[in-house]
RODO-2510 file (C-alpha; in nm, 4 decimals, decimal comma):
residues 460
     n   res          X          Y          Z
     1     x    -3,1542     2,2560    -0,0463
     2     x    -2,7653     2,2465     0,0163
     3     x    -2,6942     2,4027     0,3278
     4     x    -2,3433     2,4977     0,2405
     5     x    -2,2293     2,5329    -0,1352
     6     x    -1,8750     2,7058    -0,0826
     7     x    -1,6948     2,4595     0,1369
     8     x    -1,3205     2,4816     0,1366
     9     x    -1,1763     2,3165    -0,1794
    10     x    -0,8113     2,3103    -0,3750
    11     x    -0,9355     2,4757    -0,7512
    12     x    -0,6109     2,4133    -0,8740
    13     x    -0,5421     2,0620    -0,7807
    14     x    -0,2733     1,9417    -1,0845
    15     x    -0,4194     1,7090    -1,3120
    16     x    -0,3722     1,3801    -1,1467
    17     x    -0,6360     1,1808    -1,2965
    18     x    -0,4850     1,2155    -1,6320
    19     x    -0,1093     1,2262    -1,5104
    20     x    -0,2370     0,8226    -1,3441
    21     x    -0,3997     0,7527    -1,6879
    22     x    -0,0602     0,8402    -1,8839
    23     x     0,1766     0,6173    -1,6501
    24     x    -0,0616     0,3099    -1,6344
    25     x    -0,0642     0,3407    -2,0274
    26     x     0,2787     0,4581    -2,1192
    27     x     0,5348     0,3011    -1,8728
    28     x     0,7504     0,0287    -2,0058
    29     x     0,6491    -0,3533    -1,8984
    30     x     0,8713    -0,4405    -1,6526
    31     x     1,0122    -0,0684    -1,6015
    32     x     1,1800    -0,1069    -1,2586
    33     x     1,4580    -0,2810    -1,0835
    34     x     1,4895    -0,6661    -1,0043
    35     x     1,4012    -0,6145    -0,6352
    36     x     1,0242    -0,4448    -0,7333
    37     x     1,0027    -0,7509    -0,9970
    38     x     1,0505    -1,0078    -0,7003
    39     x     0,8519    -0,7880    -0,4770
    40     x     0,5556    -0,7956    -0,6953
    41     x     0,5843    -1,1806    -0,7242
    42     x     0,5790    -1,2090    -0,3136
    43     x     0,2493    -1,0324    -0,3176
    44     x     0,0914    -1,1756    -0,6011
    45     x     0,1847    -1,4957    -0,3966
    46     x     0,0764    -1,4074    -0,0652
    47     x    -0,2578    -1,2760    -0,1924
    48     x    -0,3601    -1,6204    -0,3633
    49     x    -0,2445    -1,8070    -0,0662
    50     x    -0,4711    -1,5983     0,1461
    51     x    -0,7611    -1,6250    -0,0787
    52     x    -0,7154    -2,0213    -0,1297
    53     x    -0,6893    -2,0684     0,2333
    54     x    -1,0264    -1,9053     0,3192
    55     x    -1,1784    -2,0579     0,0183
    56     x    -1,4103    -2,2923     0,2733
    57     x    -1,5256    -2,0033     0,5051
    58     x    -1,8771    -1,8844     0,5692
    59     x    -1,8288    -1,5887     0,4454
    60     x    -1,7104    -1,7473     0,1013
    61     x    -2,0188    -2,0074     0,0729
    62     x    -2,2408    -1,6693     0,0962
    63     x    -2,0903    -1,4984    -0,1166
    64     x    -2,0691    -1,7381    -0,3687
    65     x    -2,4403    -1,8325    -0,2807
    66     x    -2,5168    -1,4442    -0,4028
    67     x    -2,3481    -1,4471    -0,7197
    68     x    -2,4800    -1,7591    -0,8306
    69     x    -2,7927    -1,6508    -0,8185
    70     x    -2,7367    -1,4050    -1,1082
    71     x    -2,6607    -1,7203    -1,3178
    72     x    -2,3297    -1,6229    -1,4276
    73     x    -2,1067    -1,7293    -1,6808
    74     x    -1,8110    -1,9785    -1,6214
    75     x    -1,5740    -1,7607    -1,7572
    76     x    -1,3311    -1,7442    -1,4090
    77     x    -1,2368    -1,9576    -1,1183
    78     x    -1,3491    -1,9283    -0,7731
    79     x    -0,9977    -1,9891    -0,5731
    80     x    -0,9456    -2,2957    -0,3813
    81     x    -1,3086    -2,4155    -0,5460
    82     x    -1,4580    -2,6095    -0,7938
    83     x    -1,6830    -2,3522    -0,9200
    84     x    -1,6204    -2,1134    -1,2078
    85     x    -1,8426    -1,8027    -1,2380
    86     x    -1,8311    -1,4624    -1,4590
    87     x    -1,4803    -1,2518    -1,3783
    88     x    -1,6745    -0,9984    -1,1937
    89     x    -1,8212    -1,2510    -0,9539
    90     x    -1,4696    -1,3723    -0,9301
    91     x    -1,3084    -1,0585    -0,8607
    92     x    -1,5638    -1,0509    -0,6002
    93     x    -1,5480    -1,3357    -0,3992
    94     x    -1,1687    -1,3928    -0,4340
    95     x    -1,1042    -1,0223    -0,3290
    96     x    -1,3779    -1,1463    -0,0356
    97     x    -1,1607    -1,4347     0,0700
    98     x    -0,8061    -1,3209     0,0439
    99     x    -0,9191    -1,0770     0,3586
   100     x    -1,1181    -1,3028     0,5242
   101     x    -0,8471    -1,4524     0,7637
   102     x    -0,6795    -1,0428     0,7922
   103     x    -0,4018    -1,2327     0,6737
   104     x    -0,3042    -1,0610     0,3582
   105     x    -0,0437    -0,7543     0,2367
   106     x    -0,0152    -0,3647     0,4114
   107     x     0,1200    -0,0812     0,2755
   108     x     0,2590     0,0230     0,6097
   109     x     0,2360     0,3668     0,5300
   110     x    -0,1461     0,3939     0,4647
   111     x    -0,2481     0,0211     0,6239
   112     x    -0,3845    -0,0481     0,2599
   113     x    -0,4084    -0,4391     0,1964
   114     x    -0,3218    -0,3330    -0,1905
   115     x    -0,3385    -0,6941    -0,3170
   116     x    -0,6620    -0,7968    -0,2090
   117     x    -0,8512    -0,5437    -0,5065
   118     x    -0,5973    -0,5376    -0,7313
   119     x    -0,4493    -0,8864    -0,8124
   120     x    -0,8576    -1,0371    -0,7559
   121     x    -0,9663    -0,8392    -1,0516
   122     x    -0,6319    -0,8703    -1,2517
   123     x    -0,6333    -1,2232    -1,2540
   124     x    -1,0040    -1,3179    -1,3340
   125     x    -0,9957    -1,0962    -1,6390
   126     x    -0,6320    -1,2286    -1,7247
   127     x    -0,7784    -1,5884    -1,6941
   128     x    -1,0713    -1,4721    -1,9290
   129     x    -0,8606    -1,3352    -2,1679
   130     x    -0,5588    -1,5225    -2,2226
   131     x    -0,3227    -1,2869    -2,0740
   132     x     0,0301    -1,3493    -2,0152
   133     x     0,1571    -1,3436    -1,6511
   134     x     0,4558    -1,0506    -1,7793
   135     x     0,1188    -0,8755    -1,8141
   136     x    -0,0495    -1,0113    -1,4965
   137     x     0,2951    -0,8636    -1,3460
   138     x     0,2752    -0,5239    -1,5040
   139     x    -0,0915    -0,4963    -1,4188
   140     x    -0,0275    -0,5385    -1,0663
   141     x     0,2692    -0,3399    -1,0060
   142     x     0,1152    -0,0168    -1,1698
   143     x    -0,2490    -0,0915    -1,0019
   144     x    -0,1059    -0,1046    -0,6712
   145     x     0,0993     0,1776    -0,7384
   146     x    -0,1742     0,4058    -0,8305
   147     x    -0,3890     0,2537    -0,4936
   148     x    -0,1197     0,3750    -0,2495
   149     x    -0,0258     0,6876    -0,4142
   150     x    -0,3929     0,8150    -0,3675
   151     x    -0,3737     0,6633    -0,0680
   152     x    -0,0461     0,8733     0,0557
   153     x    -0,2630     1,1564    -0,0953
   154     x    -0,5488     1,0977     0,1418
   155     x    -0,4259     0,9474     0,4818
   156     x    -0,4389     0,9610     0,7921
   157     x    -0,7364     1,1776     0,7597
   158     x    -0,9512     0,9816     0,5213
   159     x    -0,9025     0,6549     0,7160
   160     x    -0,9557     0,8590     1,0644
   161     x    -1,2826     1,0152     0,9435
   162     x    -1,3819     0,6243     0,9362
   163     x    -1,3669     0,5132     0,5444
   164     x    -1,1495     0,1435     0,4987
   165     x    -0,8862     0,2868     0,2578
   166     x    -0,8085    -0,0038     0,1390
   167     x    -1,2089    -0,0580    -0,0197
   168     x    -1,1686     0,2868    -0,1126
   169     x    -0,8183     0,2990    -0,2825
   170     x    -0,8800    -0,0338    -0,4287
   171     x    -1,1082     0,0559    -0,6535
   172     x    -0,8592     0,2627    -0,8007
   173     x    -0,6241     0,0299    -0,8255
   174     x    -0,7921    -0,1911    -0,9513
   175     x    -0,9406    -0,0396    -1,2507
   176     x    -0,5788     0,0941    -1,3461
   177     x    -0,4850    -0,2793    -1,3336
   178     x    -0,7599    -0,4098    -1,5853
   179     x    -0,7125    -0,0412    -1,7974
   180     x    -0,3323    -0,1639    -1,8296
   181     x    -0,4343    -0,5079    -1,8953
   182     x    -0,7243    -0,4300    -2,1510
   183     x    -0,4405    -0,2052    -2,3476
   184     x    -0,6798     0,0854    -2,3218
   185     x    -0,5435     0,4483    -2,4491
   186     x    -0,4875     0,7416    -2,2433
   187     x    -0,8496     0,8801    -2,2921
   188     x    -1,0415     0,5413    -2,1869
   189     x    -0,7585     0,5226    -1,8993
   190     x    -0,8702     0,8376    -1,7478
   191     x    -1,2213     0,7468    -1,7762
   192     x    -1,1738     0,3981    -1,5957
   193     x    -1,0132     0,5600    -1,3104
   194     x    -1,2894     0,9060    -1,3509
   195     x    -1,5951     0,5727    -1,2606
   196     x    -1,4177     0,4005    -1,0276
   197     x    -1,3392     0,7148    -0,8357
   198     x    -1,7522     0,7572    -0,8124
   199     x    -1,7903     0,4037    -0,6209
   200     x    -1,5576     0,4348    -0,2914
   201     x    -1,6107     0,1295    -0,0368
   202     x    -1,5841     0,0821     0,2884
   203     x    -1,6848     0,1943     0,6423
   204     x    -1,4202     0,1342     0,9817
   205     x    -1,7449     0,0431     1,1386
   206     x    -1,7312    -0,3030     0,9695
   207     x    -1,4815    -0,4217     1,1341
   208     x    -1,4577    -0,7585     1,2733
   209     x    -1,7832    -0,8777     1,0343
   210     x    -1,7935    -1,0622     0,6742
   211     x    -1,8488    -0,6788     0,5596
   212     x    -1,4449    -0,5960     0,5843
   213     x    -1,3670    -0,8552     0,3514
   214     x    -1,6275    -0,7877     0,1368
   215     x    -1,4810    -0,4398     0,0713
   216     x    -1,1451    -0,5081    -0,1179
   217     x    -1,4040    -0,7832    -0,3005
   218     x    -1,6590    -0,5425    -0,4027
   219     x    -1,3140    -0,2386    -0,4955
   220     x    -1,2293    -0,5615    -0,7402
   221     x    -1,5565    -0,5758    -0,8962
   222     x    -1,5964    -0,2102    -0,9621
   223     x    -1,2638    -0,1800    -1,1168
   224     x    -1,2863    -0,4416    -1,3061
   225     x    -1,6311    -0,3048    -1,4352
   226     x    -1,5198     0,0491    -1,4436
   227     x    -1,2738    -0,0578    -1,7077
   228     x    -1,4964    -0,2175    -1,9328
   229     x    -1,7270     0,0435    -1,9012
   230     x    -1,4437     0,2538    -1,9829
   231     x    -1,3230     0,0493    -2,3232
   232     x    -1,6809     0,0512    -2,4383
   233     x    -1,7380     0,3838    -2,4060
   234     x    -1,8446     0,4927    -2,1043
   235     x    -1,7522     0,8518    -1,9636
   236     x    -1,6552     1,0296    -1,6452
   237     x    -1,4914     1,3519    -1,5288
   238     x    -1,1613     1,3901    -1,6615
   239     x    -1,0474     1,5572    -1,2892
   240     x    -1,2566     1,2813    -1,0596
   241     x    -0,9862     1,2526    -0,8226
   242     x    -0,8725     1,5897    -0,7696
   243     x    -1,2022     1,8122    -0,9085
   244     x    -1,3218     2,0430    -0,5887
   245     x    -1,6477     1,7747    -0,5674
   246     x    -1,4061     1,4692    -0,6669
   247     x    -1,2691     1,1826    -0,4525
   248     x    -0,9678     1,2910    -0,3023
   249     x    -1,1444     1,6488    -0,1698
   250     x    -1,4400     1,4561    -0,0780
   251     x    -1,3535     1,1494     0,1425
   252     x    -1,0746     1,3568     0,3142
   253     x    -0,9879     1,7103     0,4341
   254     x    -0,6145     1,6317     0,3118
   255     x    -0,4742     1,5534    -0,0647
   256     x    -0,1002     1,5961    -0,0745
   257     x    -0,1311     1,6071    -0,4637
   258     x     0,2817     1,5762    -0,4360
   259     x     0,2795     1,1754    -0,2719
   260     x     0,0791     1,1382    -0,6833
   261     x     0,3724     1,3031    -0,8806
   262     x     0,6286     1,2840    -0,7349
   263     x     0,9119     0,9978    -0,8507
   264     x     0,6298     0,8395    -1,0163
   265     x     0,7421     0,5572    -1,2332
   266     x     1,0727     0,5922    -1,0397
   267     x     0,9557     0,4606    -0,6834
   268     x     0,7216     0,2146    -0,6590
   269     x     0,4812     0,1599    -0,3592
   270     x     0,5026    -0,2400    -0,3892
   271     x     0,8417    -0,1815    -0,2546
   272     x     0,7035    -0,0964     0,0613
   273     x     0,4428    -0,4130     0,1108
   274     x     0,4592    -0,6012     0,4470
   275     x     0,3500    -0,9428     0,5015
   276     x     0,1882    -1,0769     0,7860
   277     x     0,2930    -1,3819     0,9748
   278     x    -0,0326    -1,3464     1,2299
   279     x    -0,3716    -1,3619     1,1390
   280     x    -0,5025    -1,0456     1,2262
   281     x    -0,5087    -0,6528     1,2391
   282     x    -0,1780    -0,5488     1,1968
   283     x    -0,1323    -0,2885     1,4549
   284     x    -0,1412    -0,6534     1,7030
   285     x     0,1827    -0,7860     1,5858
   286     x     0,4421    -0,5852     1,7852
   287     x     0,2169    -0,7028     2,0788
   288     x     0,1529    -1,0970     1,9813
   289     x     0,5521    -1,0599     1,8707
   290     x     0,6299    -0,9714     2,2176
   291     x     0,4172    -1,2473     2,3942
   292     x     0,5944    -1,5387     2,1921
   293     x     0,8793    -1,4071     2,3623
   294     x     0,8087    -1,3801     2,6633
   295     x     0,6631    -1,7552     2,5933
   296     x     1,0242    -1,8022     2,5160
   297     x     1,1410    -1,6849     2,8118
   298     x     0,9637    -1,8845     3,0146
   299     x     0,6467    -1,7296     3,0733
   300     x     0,3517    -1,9699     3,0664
   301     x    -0,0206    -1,9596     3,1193
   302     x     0,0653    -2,1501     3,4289
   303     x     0,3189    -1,9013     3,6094
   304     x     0,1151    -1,6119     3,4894
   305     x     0,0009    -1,3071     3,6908
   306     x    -0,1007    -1,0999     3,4477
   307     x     0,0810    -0,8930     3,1343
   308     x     0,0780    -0,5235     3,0983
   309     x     0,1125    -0,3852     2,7432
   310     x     0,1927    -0,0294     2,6601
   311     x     0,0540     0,0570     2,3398
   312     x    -0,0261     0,3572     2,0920
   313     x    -0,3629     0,4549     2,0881
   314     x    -0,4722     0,3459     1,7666
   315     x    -0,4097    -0,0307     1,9268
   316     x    -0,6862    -0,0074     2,1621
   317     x    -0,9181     0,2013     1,8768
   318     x    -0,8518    -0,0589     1,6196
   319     x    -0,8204    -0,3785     1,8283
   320     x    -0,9444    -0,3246     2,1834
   321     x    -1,2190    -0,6038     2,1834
   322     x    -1,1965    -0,7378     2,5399
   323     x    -1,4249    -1,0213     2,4714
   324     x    -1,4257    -1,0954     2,1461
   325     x    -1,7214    -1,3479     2,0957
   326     x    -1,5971    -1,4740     1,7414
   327     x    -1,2563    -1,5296     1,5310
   328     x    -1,3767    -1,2291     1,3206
   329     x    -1,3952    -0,9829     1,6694
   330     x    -1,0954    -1,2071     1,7708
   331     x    -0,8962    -1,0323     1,4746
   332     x    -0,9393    -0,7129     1,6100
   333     x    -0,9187    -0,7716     2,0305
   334     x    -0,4843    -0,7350     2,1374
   335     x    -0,6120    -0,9023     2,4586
   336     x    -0,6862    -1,2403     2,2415
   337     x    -0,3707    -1,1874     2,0007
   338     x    -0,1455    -1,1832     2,3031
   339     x    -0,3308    -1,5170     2,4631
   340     x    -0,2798    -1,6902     2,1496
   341     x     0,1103    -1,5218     2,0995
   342     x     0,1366    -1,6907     2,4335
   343     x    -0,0521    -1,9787     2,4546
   344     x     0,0704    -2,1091     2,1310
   345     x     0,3979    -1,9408     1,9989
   346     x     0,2096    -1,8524     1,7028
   347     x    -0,1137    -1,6418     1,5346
   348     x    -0,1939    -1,8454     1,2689
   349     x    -0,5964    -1,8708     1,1555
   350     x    -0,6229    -2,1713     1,3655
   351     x    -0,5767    -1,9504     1,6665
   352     x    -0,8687    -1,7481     1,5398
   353     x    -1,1062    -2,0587     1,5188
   354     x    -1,4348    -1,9731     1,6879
   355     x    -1,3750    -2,2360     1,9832
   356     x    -1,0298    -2,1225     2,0175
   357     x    -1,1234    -1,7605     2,0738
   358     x    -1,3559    -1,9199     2,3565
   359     x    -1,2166    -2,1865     2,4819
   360     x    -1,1486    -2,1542     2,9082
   361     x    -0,7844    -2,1284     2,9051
   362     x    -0,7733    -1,8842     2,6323
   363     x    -1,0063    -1,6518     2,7878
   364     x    -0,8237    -1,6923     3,1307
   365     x    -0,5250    -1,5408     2,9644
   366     x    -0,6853    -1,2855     2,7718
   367     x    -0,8439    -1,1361     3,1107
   368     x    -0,4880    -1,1026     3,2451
   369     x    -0,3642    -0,9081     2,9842
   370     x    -0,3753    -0,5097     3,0429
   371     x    -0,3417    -0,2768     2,7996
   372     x    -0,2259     0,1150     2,8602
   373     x    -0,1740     0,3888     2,6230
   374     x     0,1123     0,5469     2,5353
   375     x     0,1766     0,7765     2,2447
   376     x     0,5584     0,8209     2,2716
   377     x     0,5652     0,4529     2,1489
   378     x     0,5073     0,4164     1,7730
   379     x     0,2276     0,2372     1,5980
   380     x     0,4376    -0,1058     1,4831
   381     x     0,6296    -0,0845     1,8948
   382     x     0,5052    -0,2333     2,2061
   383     x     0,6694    -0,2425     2,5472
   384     x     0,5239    -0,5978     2,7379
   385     x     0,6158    -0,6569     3,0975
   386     x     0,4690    -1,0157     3,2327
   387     x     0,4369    -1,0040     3,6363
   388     x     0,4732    -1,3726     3,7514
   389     x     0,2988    -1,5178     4,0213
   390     x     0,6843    -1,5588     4,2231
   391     x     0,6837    -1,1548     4,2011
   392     x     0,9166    -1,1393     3,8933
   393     x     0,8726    -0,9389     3,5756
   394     x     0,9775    -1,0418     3,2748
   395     x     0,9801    -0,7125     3,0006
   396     x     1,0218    -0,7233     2,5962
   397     x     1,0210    -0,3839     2,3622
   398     x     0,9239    -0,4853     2,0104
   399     x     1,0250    -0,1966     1,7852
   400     x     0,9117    -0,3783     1,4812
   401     x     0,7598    -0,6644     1,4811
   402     x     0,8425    -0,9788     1,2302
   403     x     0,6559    -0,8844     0,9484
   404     x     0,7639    -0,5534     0,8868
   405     x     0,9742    -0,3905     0,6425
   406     x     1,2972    -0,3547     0,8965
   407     x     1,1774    -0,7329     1,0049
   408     x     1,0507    -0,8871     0,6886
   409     x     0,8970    -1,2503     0,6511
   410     x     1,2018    -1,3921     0,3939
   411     x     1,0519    -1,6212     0,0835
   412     x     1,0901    -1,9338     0,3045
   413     x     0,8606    -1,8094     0,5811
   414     x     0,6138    -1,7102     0,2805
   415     x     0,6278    -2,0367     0,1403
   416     x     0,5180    -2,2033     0,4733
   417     x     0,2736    -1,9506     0,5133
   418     x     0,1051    -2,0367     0,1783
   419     x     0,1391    -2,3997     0,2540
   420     x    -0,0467    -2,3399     0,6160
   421     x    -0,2987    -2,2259     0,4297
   422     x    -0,3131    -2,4152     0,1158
   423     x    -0,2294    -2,7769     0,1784
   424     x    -0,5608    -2,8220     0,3406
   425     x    -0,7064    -2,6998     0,0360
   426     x    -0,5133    -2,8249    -0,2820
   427     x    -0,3474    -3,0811    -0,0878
   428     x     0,0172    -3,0593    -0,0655
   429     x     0,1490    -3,1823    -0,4020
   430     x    -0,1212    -2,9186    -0,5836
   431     x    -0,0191    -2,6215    -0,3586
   432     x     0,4017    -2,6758    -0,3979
   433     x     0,3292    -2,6732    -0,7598
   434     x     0,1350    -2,3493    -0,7401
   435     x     0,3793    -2,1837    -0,5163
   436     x     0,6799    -2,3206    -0,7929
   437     x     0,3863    -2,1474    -1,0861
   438     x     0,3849    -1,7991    -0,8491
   439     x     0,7279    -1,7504    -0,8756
   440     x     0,7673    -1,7920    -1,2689
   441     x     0,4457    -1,6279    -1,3190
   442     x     0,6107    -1,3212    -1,4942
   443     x     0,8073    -1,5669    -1,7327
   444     x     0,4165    -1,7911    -1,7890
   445     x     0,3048    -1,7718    -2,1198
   446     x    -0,0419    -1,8319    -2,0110
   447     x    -0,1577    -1,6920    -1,6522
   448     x    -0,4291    -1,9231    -1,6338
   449     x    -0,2133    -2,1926    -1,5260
   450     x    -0,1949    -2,0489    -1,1705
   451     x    -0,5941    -2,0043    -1,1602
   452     x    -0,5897    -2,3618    -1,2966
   453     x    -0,3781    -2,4818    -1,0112
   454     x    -0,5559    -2,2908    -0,7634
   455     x    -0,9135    -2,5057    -0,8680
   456     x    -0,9915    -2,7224    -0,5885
   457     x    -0,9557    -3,0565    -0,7138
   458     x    -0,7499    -2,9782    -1,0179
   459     x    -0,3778    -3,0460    -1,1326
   460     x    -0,2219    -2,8689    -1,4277
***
């Protein structure tokens, strides 16, 4: 028996479920300014460059391992791989490996990686179905849109009770994406978003294990399947987002139903996407930011004493590994981020190799590295001070690190990011033609080009 029937609740949330439904259905393709239009082709970019660059991980051969024993379908392509399998296994194992390496989009405002859900359903039903990239484009923008407004709804308190926002969000997303790009009405709209609001993923706990990935992976899946649920049929609540038992009032003790209406189809969250330049949790960067520096100051493994770091707390909650004993756990320990920052100059996912993360020199640097809280600095700032064995100190303050919206990676540095991660893949003739296909994929005729491209072993 329910202990408690008559917890607090909102009974007059506005209808928000339906309010989604009518702008994913009723707002003009390509309704927004040039800047969201180019926007929406850096993340669609970033995203597949993520995905094909983890395409040979572990955690990809299992996955793909698990689908294939359901015997599905060729219907979709597996990124960076030869092997085709049904668009729900697809959306699953591409969503998997475009946040395997931590490498992908944020939504600085809720730390949702938007693109991991969204664009890994979008595109294996697009590919299925013959869809146009304008529409891939559309798809996208108004998915993500619909993930971070929820999420604005529903943070910080959702992700502080422990749920991964972005698992939960994407789903969201994602099934607003594959609504848009099915053409379904208003009524099957609603009821996409009503089943994808019953199948919320993701637990904090996770972190720094094959399971983080696998939650904007498994968000893909269920919005992809919660729209064709949807167009055959299927029902849900009509309120499931903002009902007194729905999502929003049940995964968090705050829903700002306002950060849903308000400018909506006037302000767009992809506006607001980050891209990383290191491999790993994002509240690092200031920090690995700050230890290339001081690299390029002069500070070396060598001259070394040790490197204090004042941080805010959700750093050390997020990322305080002290011994990481993997690359995964290496994503989330600062202490390894700023060996690597200075070690190397860079963060890349070769930094977060398995040997790397324990090799003798690395780990020597990591030990010397002291972290301290501090809650008058901001979550993207960092204040690093490296004591020298002579007795001098050597201080940076990172107020945003490169990577952020007031310090953003330009197309160029995407570009070499995707190659970084691609060439080893595709090869470098296959990836510079599937960076050139990214950037006219709202002008493509057919969208399957780019997963054609993206096929390990294939040319167009």
């Amino acid at each position: 028996m329910a202990l408690n029937t008559q917890v607090d609740a909102d009974r007059n949330a506005p209808p928000v479920t339906r309010i989604l439904a009518e702008y994913v259905v009723n707002h003009p393709s390509r309704g927004w300014s040039d800047e969201v239009e180019h926007e929406a082709h850096r993340t669609f970019m970033n995203w597949l460059g993520c995905a094909v660059g983890a395409a040979r991980h572990e955690a990809a051969d299992a996955a793909l391992q698990a689908v294939q024993v359901l015997q599905p379908a060729p219907q979709a392509t597996v990124l960076g791989r030869a092997e085709r399998v049904d668009i729900g296994s697809a959306a699953l194992v591409n969503g998997i490996t475009s946040h395997t390496f931590d490498f992908d989009d944020t939504h600085l405002k809720t730390i949702i990686h938007p693109a991991g859900p969204v664009c890994s359903a979008v595109l294996a039903l697009a590919e299925h179905t013959g869809a146009s990239g304008r529409q891939i484009i559309d798809a996208i923008v108004l998915g993500i849109d619909v993930s971070c407004r929820v999420g604005n709804t529903i943070y910080p308190h959702h992700y502080d009770r422990g749920w991964h926002i972005t698992g939960t969000t994407g789903g969201l997303g994602a099934a607003a994406a594959c609504a848009r790009l099915l053409g379904l009405d208003v009524q099957q709209t609603t009821m996409a978003l009503g089943i994808a609001a019953s199948q919320p993923v993701g637990l904090r706990e996770q972190f720094g294990t094959m399971t983080k990935p696998f939650h904007p992976g498994a968000a893909a899946q269920a919005g992809l399947m919660s729209a064709l649920l949807a167009r055959a049929g299927f029902t849900a609540s009509p309120r499931a987002i903002e009902a007194p038992r729905g999502f929003a009032q049940v995964v968090s003790t705050k829903y700002d139903w306002n950060e849903i209406t308000d400018e909506l189809g006037q302000r767009f969250e992809i506006s607001f996407n980050a891209y990383k330049p290191f491999a790993c949790g994002i509240v690092i960067h200031p920090s690995i930011d700050a230890c290339v520096q001081l690299r390029q100051q002069g500070v070396t493994p060598q001259n070394l004493e040790r490197i204090d770091l004042k941080v805010h707390s959700l750093v050390l909650e997020l990322t305080g590994k002290k011994e990481p004993a993997d690359g995964l756990q290496g994503k989330f320990s600062v202490y390894h981020g700023c060996a690597a920052g200075l070690i190397f100059g860079r963060a890349s996912e070769d930094e977060y190799a398995d040997d790397i993360v324990n090799r003798p020199d690395v780990v020597e640097v990591r030990s010397k590295v002291q972290a301290t809280i501090d809650d008058t600095i901001g979550e993207a700032s960092v204040i690093a001070e490296a004591i020298l064995t002579d007795g001098r100190t050597v201080r940076v303050h990172v107020e945003h690190a490169i990577g952020s919206l007031q310090h953003p990676m330009t197309d160029a540095d995407l570009e070499a990011k995707f190659r970084g991660m691609a060439d080893a893949i595709l090869g470098a003739d296959q990836a510079r033609q599937l960076i050139a296909a990214c950037w006219q994929l709202g002008q493509a005729a057919d969208a399957g080009l780019v997963a054609r491209l993206a096929r390990a072993g294939d040319a167009a």
